[in-house]
C-alpha positions in Angstrom: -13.4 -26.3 3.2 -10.0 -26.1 5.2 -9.0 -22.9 7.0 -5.3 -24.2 5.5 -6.4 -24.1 2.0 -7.4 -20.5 2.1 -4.2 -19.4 3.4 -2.6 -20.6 1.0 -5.6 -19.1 -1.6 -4.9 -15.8 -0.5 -0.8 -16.0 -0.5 -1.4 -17.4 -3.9 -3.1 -14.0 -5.0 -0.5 -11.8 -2.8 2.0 -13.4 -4.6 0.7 -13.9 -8.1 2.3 -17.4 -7.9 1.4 -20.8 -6.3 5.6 -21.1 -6.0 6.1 -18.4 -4.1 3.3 -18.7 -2.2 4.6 -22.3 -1.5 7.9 -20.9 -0.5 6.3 -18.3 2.0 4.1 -20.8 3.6 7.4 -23.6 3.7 5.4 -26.2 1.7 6.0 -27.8 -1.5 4.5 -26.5 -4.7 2.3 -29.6 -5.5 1.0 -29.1 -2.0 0.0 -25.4 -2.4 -1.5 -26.2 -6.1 -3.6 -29.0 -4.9 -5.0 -26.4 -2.1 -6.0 -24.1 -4.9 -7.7 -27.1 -6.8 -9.5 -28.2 -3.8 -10.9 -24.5 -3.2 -11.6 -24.3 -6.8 -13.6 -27.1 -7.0 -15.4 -26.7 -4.3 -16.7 -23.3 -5.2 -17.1 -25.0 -9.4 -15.3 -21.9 -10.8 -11.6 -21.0 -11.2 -10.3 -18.0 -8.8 -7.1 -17.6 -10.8 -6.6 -17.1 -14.6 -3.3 -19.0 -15.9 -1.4 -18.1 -18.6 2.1 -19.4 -19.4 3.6 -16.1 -18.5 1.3 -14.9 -15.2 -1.1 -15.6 -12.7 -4.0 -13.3 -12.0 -7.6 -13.4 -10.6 -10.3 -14.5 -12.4 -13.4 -12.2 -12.2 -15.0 -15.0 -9.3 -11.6 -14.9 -7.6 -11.6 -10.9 -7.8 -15.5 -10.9 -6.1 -14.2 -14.1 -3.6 -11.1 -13.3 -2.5 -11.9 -10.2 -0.5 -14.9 -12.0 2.0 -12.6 -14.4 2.4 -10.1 -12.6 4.0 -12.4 -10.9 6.0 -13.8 -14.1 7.0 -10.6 -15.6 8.2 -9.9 -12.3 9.9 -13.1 -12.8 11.8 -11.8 -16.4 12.6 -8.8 -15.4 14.1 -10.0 -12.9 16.6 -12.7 -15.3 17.6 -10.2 -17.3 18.4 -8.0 -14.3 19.9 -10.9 -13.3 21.7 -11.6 -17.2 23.3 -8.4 -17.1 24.4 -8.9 -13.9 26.1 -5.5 -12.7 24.8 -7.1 -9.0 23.5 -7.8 -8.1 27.3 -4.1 -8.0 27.7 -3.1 -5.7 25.2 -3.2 -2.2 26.2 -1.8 0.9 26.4 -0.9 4.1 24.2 1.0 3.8 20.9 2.7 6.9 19.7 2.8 6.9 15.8 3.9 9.2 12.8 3.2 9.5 9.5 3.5 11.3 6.5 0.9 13.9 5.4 -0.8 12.0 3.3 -0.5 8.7 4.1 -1.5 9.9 7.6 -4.8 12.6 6.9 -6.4 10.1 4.4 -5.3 6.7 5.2 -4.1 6.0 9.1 -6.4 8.2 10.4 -9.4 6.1 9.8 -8.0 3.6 10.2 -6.5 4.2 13.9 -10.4 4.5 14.5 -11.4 1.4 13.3 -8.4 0.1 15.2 -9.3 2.0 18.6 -12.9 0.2 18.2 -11.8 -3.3 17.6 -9.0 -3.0 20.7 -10.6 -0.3 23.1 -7.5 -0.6 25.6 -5.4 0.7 23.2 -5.2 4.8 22.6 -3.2 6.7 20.2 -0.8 10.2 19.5 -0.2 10.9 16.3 2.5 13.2 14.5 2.0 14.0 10.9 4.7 15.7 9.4 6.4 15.0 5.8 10.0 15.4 7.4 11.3 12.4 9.2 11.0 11.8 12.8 14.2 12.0 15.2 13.1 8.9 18.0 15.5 11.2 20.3 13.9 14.5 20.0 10.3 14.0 18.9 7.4 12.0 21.4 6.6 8.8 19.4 7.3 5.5 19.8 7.0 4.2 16.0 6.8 5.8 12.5 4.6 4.8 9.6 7.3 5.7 6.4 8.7 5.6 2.9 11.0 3.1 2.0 13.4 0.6 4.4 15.1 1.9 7.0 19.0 3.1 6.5 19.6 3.7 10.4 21.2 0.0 11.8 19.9 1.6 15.0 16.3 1.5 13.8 14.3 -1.5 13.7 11.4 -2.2 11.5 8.5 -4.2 10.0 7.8 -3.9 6.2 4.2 -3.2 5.6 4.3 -3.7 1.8 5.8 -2.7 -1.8 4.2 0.9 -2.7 4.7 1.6 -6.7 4.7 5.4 -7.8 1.8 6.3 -10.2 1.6 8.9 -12.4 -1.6 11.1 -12.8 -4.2 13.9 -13.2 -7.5 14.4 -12.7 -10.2 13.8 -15.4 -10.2 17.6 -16.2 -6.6 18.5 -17.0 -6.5 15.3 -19.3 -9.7 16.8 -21.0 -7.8 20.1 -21.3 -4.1 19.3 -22.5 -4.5 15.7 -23.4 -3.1 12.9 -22.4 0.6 11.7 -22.9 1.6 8.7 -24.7 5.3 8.7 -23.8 7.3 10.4 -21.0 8.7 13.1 -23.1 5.3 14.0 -24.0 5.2 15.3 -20.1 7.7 18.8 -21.4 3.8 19.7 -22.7 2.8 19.4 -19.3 2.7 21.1 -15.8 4.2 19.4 -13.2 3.1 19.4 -9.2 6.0 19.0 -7.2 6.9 17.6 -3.5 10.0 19.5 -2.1 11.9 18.6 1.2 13.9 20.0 2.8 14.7 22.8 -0.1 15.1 20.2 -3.0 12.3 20.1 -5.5 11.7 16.5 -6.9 11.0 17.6 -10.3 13.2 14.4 -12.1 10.6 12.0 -13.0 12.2 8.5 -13.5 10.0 5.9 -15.7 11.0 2.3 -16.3 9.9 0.1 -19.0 11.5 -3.3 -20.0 14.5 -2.9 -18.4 15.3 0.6 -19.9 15.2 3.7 -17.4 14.0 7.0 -19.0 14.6 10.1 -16.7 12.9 13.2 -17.5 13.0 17.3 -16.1 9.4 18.1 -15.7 8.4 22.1 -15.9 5.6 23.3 -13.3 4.6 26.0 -11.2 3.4 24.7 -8.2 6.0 22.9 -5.4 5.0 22.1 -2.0 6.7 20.7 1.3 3.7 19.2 1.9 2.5 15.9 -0.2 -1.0 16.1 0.4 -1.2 19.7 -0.6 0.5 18.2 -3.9 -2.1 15.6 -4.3 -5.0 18.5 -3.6 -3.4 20.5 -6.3 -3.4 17.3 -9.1 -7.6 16.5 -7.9 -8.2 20.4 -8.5 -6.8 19.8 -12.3 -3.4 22.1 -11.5 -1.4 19.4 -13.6 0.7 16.3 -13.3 2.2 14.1 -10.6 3.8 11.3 -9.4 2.2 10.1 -6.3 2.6 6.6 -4.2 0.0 4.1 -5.1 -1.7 4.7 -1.5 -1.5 8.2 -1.2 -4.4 8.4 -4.4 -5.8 5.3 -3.6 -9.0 7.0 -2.4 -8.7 9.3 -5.8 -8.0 7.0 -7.7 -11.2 4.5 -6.7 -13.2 7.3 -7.0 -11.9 8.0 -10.2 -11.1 11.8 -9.0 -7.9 11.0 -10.5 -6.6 8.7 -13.8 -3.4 6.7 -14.1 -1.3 8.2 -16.9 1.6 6.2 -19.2 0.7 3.0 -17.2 3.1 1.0 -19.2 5.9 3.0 -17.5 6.7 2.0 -14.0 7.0 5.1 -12.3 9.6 5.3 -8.5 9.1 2.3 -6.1 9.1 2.2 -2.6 8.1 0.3 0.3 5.7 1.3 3.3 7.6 0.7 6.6 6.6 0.8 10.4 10.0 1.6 12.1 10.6 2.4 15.7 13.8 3.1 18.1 15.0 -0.8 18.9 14.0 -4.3 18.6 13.8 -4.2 22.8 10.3 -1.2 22.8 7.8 -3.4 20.3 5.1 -3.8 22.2 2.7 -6.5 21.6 -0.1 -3.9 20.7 2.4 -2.2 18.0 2.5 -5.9 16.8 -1.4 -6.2 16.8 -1.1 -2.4 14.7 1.1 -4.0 12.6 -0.8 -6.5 11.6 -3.7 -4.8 10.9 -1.7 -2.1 9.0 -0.8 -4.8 6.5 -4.2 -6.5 6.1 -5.6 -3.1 5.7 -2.9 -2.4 2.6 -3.3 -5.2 1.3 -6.8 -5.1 1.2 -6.4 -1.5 -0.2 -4.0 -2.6 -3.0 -6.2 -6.1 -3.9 -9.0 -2.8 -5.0 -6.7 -0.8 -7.1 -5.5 -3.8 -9.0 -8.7 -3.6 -10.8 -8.4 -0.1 -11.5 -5.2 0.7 -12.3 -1.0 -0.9 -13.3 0.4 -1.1 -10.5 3.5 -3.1 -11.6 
């Protein structure tokens, strides 16, 4: 089995489409979709269910897919390693994150990262308000959505949908909503920054927006503390798709009105100028977006997330 055809096996499932795969990986759509026959008939299953509308993965592709991408993973840093490239990279990378992405998600896995590439150490800021590259001691920031500095530069990590839930026991209480203006029977959990409570909920569904003032009486300026509050059965809230993963897996919390795409954003890693990345923020990189991805190929079988 080529190393080249699972590439393209596993763009094919990022992408939910063998064209755009093909256009990611600059080949020619008959040249990606023979690579997914090959694979496919090697293994005598189909990974990928086709319909005329989507692409999506099969139940063998759902159970295949993941120990594949580990095993390439492995591939490449034996290869890293015979090169002997690793024993260059070193040094200290100064990070900050969010609350909860940082407590729950990048904490662990700066550990496992620390262990793979034991050259490398690490500082890390959590804080929900946003880093000044001037004032504060880091040299990168793991956040929310693209950056609007031209100063900054930045790698996007991946899309992050909004998801709203509850935990298992508030549902059981007050019920379940079938419709965003069933949530005025609810109690909202709300994040506030920087004195504004975010307590407009916005909701699309084929291509109509539906906007909607949520009641509550709990706001925090922290977002974990939010997500604490919506696990102990305090109410409702919109949380990013990675922030709950965890929850969400471990069915501590339940997607609500998944028909209804709740805010979007993307997961950046940003940092002062083009001129600092170092190649051991480029090696975090990397591993930050195999690690998502991984994260969000899971919750796929759990939950909407588009």
């Amino acid at each position: 089995m080529l190393i080249e055809d699972l590439q393209v096996i596993l763009k094919v499932a990022e992408f939910k489409s063998i064209t755009a795969a093909a256009t990611h990986l600059d080949m020619r759509t008959a040249t990606a979709s023979a690579a997914v026959k090959r694979v496919e008939k090697m293994l005598g299953t189909e990974l990928f269910i086709r319909t005329t509308r989507q692409l999506r993965l099969s139940p063998a592709g759902e159970r295949y897919l993941p120990e594949c991408q580990q095993a390439l993973n492995l591939l490449n840093q034996a290869e890293q390693n015979a090169k002997g490239e690793q024993a260059n990279i070193e040094g200290e990378l100064r990070i900050a994150a969010s609350s909860d992405l940082g407590r729950n998600l990048l904490v662990p896995w700066l550990d496992e990262f620390i262990e793979l590439h034991p050259k490398i150490s690490v500082k890390v800021n959590i804080s929900d308000s946003n880093i000044d590259f001037y004032r504060d001691a880091v040299d990168m920031a793991l956040r929310y959505g693209s950056p609007t500095d031209s100063n900054l530069y930045g790698f996007k990590i991946c899309d992050v949908p909004g998801i709203l839930c509850a935990s298992p026991d508030y549902i059981a209480k007050h019920g379940q909503p079938s419709q965003p203006k069933d949530l005025a029977e609810h109690n909202g959990l709300f994040y506030q920054l920087y004195d504004i409570i975010h307590d407009i909920w916005q909701f699309d569904r084929d291509g109509q927006t539906t906007k909607i003032k949520i009641k509550g009486d709990r706001s925090a300026n922290d977002g974990d503390l939010v997500r604490r509050w919506c696990v102990a059965g305090k109410g409702v809230a919109v949380k990013s798709a990675l922030d709950i993963a965890d929850d969400l897996l471990s069915d501590k919390l339940v997607q609500l009105l998944p028909e209804y795409q709740a805010r979007q954003t993307e997961l950046w890693l940003v940092c002062p100028s083009r001129q600092l990345i170092t190649p051991a923020m480029r090696l975090l990189r990397d591993f930050l977006q195999e690690k998502c991805q991984s994260l969000q190929n899971q919750l796929e079988h759990k939950v909407k997330l588009t």
